[in-house]
C-alpha positions in Angstrom: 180.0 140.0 172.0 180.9 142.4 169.5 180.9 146.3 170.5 178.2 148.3 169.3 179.1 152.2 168.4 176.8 154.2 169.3 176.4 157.9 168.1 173.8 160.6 168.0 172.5 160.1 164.1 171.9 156.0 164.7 168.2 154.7 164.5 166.0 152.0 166.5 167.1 149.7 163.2 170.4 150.5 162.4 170.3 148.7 166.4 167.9 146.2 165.4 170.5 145.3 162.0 173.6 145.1 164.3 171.9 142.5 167.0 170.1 140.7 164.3 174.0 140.4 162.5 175.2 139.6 165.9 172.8 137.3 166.7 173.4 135.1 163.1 176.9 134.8 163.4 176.7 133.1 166.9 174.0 130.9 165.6 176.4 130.6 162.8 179.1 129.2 164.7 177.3 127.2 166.9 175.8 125.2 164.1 179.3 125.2 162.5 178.6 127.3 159.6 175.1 125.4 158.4 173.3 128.1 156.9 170.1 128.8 154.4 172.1 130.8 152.6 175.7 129.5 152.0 177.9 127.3 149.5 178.7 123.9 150.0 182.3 123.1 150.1 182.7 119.2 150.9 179.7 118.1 152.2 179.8 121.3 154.5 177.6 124.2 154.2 179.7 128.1 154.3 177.4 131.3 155.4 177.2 133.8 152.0 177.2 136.9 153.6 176.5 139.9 151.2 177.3 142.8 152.5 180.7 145.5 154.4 180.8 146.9 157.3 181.2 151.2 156.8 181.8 153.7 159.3 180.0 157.1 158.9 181.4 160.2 160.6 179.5 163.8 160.6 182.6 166.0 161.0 182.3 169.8 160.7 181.4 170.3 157.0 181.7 167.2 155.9 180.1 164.2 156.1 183.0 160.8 156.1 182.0 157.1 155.0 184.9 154.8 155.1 184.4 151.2 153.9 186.4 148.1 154.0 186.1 145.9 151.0 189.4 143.8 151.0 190.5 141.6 147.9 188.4 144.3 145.8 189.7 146.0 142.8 189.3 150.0 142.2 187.6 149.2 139.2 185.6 147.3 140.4 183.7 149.5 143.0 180.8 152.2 142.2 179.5 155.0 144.3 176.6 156.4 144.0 174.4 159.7 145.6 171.1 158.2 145.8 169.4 161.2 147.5 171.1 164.1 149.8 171.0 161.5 152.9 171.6 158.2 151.3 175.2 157.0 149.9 175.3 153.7 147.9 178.3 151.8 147.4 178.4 148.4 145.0 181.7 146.4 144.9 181.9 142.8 143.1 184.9 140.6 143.8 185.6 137.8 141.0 186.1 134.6 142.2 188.2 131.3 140.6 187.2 128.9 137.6 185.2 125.9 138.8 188.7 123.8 138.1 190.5 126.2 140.5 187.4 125.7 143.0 187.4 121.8 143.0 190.2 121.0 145.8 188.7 123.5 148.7 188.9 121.9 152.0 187.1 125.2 153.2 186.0 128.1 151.7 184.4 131.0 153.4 185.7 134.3 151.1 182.7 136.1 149.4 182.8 136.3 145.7 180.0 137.9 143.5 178.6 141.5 144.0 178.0 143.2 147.1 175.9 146.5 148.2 175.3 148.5 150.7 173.0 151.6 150.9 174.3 154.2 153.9 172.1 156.5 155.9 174.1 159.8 156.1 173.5 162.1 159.2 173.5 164.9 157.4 172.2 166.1 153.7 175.2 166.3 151.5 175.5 167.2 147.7 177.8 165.7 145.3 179.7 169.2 144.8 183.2 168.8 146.2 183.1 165.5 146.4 185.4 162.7 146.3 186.0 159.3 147.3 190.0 157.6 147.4 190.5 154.1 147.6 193.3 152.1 148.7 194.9 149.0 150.2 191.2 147.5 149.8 189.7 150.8 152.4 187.4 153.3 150.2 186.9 156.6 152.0 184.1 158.6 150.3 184.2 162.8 151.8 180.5 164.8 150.5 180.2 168.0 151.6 177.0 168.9 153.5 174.7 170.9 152.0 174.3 174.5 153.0 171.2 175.4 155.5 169.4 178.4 155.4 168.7 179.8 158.5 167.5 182.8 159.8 165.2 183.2 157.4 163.0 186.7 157.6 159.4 186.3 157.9 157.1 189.6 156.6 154.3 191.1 158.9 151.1 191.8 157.1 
C-alpha cells in the first residue's frame, strides 16, 4: 500500500481522494487494467488517468508546489492563481498519428490535457512569484500574503 503524507494543512478529502486513488489502482490491477474509462489497445482495455501527483510545502514565507509531469514540454504547461489559496496547473502532452498508434502491443502513457487544481495552506499572492521547470519537474514558489495582526481596537 502506498504511503500516505500526512501534514497539518490536509483535509478529511484530500484523505478520502488518496484512498479512493488507492483503492482504483488495485482494482485496476486486479481486473488487469479493464477500466470505464481507458483506451483499448488490442482487444485490451488501458486505465486513462487524468491527472499528477504535486507536493505542496508551507515553508517560512513561502508557499512550494512541486509537480511531476514527465514527457511534457515547457510550452506546453500553464499556471494559473485562481484565488489566494488555490493554484491551478494545466499541462497537455501530444501523442502519435493514428499510423504511428496502429502496432501497440500495450499502451498505458497519457496523452491529451491534464489539470489539476491545488489547495494551498496558506493565502499567497502572485507578487514575487515564479515557477521553473525542468527535466519534466515544475516547481511553482508564491509568496504568502502579508497578515495583519495586532490590530488596535478604539474604546468608545
Amino acid at each position: 500500500m502506498a504511503k500516505i503524507e500526512r501534514g497539518p494543512y490536509r483535509t478529511i478529502w484530500q484523505d478520502f481522494d488518496d484512498l479512493m486513488a488507492e483503492m482504483e489502482s488495485r482494482f485496476q490491477s486486479l481486473l488487469g487494467g479493464i477500466g470505464a474509462r481507458g483506451e483499448e489497445v488490442r482487444g485490451r482495455v488501458v486505465p486513462a488517468v487524468r491527472d499528477f501527483r504535486v507536493d505542496v510545502r508551507d515553508h517560512e514565507d513561502e508557499v512550494i508546489v512541486v509537480a511531476d509531469l514527465p514527457g511534457i514540454e515547457k510550452e506546453n504547461v500553464a499556471v494559473r492563481l485562481i484565488d489566494p489559496q488555490h493554484l491551478e496547473i494545466v499541462s497537455r502532452r501530444t501523442g502519435e498519428t493514428e499510423e504511428e498508434t496502429r502496432d501497440f502491443f500495450m499502451r498505458e502513457r497519457i496523452y491529451g490535457q491534464m489539470s489539476r487544481t491545488v489547495l494551498l495552506p496558506a493565502e499567497v499572492t502572485e507578487e514575487n512569484s515564479a515557477a521553473s521547470f525542468k527535466n519534466g519537474v515544475l516547481e511553482v514558489r508564491l509568496k504568502k500574503a502579508p497578515t495583519e495582526t495586532g490590530t488596535t481596537i478604539p474604546i468608545e
